[in-house]
C-alpha positions in Angstrom: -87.0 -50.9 -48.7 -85.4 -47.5 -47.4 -86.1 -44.2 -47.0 -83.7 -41.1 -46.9 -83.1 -38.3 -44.5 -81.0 -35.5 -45.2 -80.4 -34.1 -41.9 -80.9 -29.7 -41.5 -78.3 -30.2 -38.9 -75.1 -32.6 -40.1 -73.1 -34.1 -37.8 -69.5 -35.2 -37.2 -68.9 -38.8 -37.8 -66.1 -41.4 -37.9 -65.7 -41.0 -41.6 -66.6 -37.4 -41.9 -69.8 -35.3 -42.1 -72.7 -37.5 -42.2 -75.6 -35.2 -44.3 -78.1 -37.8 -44.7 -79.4 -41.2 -43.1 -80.2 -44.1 -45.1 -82.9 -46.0 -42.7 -83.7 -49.9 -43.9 -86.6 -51.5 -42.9 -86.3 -53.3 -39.1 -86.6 -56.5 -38.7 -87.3 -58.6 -35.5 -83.4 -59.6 -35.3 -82.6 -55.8 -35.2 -85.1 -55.4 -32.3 -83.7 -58.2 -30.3 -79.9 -56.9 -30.7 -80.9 -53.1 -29.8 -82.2 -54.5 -26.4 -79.1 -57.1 -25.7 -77.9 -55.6 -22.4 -79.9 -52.4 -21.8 -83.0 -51.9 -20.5 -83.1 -48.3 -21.0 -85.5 -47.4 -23.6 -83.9 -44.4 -25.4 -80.4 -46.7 -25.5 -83.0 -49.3 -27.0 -84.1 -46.7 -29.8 -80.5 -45.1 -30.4 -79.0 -48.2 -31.1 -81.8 -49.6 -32.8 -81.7 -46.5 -35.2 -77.6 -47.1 -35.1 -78.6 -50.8 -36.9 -81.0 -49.6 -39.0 -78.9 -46.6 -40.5 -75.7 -48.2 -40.4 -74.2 -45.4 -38.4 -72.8 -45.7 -35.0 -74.1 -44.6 -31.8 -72.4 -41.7 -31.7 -73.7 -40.6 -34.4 -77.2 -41.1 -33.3 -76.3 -39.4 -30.2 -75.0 -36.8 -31.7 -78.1 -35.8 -34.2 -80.3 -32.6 -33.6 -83.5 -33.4 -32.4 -85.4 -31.8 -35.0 -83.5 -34.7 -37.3 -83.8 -37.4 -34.6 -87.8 -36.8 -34.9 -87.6 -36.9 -38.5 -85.5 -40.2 -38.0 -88.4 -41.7 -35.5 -91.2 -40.8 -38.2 -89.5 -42.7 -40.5 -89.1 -45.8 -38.1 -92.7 -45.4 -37.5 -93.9 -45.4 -41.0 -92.3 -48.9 -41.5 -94.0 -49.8 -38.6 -98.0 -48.6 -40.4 -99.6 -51.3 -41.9 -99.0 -50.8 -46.1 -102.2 -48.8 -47.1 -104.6 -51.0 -49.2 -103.6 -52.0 -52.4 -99.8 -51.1 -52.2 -97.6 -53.7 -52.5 -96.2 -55.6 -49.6 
């Protein structure tokens, strides 16, 4: 499962202007890399959002805040448990 973001604010990346995010869902694996090596915990969430999106950390870095919050509202709806009767 994913979920789409189309940033208000694009950014600069490696391969160009990145308009929108495609977030997957985390998995514990992703959790455990993100926090190899850092126990700061916005480096934790930048590079866990950087695994989960595909995009580097600079581009993470890099994203307005406005889009970052819409980025951490989507991590946190694949953290809700599924409402009742939706499919796992």
């Amino acid at each position: 499962m994913t979920v789409e973001i189309t940033l208000d604010y694009p950014v600069e990346g490696p391969m160009g202007t990145v308009e929108k995010l495609t977030m997957r869902r985390p998995k514990v694996r992703d959790q455990v890399a993100a926090q190899e090596g850092t126990n700061n915990p916005a480096e934790f969430e930048l590079r866990l959002y950087s695994f989960l999106s595909g995009q580097p950390p600079e581009v993470i870095a890099a994203i307005d805040l406005a889009d970052y919050a819409r980025l951490n509202r989507a991590y946190l709806d694949f953290m809700a448990p599924p409402a009742k009767g939706a499919a796992a």
